[in-house]
N, C-alpha and C positions, 0 to 999 in steps of 0.2 A: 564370440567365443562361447562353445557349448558348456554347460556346468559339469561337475564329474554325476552329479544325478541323471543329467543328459543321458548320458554316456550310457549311463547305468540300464537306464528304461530302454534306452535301443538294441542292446544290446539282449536284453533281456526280453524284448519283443522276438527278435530272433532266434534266441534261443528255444526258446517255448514251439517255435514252426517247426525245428527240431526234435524236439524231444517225443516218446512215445505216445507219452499221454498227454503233450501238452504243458505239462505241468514240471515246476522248476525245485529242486532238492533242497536244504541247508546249503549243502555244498556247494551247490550250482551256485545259488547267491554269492556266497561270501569267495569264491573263484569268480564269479563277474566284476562283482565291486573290488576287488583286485585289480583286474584289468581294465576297472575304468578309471581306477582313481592312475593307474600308470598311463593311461590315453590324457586322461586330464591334467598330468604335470607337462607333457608337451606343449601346450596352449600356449602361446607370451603371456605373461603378467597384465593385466589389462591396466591402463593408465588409469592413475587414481586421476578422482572428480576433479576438474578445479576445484578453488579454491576460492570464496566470495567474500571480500575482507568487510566483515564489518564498517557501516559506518553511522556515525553518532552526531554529525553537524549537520547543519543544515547546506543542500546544494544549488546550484540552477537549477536543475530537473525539479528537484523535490517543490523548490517552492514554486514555480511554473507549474507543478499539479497543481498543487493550492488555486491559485491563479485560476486553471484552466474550470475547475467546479464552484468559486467564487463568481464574485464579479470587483470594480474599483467604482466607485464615484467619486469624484472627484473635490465635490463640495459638502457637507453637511447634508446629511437625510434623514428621516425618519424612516426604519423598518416597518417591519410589519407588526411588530409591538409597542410601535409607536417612541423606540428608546432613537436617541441621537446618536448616528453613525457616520464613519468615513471612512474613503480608500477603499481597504480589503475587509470591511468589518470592523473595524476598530470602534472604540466605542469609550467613553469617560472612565468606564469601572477599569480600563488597562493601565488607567493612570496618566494619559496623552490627554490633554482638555480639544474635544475634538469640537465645542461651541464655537473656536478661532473660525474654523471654517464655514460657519453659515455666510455664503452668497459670497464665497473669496475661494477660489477653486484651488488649486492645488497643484504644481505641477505632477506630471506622473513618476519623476522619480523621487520626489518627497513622497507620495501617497506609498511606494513600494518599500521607500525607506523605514518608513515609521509601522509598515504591516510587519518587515520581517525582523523589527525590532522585537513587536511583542512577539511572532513565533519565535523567537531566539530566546528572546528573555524567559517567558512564560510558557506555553505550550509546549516548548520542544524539551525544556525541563522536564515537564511533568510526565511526558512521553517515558525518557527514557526511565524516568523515576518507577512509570508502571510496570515495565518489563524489568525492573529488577537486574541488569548488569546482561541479562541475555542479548546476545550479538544478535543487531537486524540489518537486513540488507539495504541498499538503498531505499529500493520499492516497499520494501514491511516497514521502514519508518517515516516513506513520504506516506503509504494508505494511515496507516496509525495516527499521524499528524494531520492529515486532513479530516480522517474521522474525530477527530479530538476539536480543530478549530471550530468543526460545524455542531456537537454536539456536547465537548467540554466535560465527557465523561469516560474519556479513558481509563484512569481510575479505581475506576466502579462498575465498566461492565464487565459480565462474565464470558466474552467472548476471549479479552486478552489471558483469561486464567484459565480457559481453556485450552486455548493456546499453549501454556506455559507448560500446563501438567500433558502437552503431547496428544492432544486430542484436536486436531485441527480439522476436522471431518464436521466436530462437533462447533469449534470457534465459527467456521464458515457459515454453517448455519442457523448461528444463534445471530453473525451479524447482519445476515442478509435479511433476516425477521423480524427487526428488534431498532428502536428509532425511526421508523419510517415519516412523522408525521401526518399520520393519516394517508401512509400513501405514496404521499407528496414527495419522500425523499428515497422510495424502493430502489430506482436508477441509479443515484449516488451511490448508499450500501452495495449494491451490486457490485459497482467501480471499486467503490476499497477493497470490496472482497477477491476481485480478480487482482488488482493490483499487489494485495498483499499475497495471496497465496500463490496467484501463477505470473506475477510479474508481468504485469500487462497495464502497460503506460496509457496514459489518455492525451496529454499536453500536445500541444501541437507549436507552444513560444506564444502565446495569444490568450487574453481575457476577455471578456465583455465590458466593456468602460459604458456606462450610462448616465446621461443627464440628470436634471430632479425640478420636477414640475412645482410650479410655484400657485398661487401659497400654500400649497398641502405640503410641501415638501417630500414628497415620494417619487421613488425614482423614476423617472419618464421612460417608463418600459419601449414606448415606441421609438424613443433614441438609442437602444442597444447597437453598440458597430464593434467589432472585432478589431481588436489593437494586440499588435507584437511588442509585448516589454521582454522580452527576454535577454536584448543588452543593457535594460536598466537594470533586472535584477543580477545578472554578471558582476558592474559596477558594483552596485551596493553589497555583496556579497566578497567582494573583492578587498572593498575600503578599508 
């Protein structure tokens, strides 16, 4: 559907081949935009946008992103800051004593369970806590959420309050530059950044589940294998 501005400039291209000199009167204007804005009522009505309802809980999808930028071990680990971890991250300070699990593995729907407890409990609170009651789409509060599990500063940065006051040109690029870890995490940011702003999924149903080499207890990178939990987290999300 052409706009009645459309209308207007075509009209008035034409006219002008017309005219003597080229050149268009008061008159001429306000007698074309007349006759475009009556070209322009004929148009149909263009269908308004859909409609993308809000959502505020946690989903399959969402938490399978998680998933797909984590990884699960299954037993007790030490990261790479040497704190004591399991599953998806989980860790003592969420309040789950994750010591039970040194050298006693876990099945993978307990590991899923007790991950999307703390996002439930914790994170996804805090989420929606920082956007302040503004409706997010699936996708802007699965990026939000995963940005928040890996860096726990939704909160505080100024990309969400960017964001907020309408400046998302500016949110984009404060998030794609800003927590990288030296680097280490630009790929990630990139991923919430396309996720949140142009809805662009990464999950595929599948995490990376890894071993933990003994006695250092660090996770045996060379045992990485791709596992589909995507009907655990269904179930657990379900219960």
């Amino acid at each position: 559907m052409k706009s009645q501005q459309d209308i207007a400039d075509a009209i008035a291209d034409h006219a002008r081949g017309l005219s003597v000199d080229g050149k268009l009167v008061t008159a001429d204007v306000a007698a074309l935009n007349a006759l475009a804005a009556s070209l322009s009522s004929r148009y149909p009505a263009a269908p308004p946008a859909p409609s993308v309802a809000p959502v505020t809980n946690l989903t399959v999808n969402i938490v399978l992103e998680v998933a797909h930028h984590e990884a699960i071990v299954q037993e007790m680990y030490l990261d790479s800051e040497s704190v004591r971890t399991w599953a998806m991250g989980v860790t003592n300070a969420s309040g789950h004593n994750v010591d039970r699990y040194k050298d006693n593995p876990q099945p993978m729907r307990k590991c899923v369970e007790v991950s999307v407890w703390l996002m439930r409990s914790k994170y996804l609170v805090e989420v929606l806590r920082a956007f302040g009651g503004r409706p997010l789409t699936e996708a802007q509060l699965a990026a939000a959420l995963l940005f928040h599990w890996n860096t726990g500063a939704i909160e505080h940065t100024d990309w969400v309050n960017l964001f907020l006051a309408g400046k998302s040109v500016e949110a984009r690029a404060f998030l794609i530059s800003h927590y990288l870890n030296g680097g280490k995490l630009a790929a990630r940011r990139k991923a919430e950044a396309a996720l949140f702003f142009d809805g662009a999924w990464a999950n595929d149903g599948k995490t990376t589940v890894y071993e933990v080499s003994k006695p250092s207890y660090a996770p045996k990178w060379s045992s990485a294998r791709r596992v589909d939990i995507s009907a655990d987290v269904a179930e657990v999300l379900a219960a």
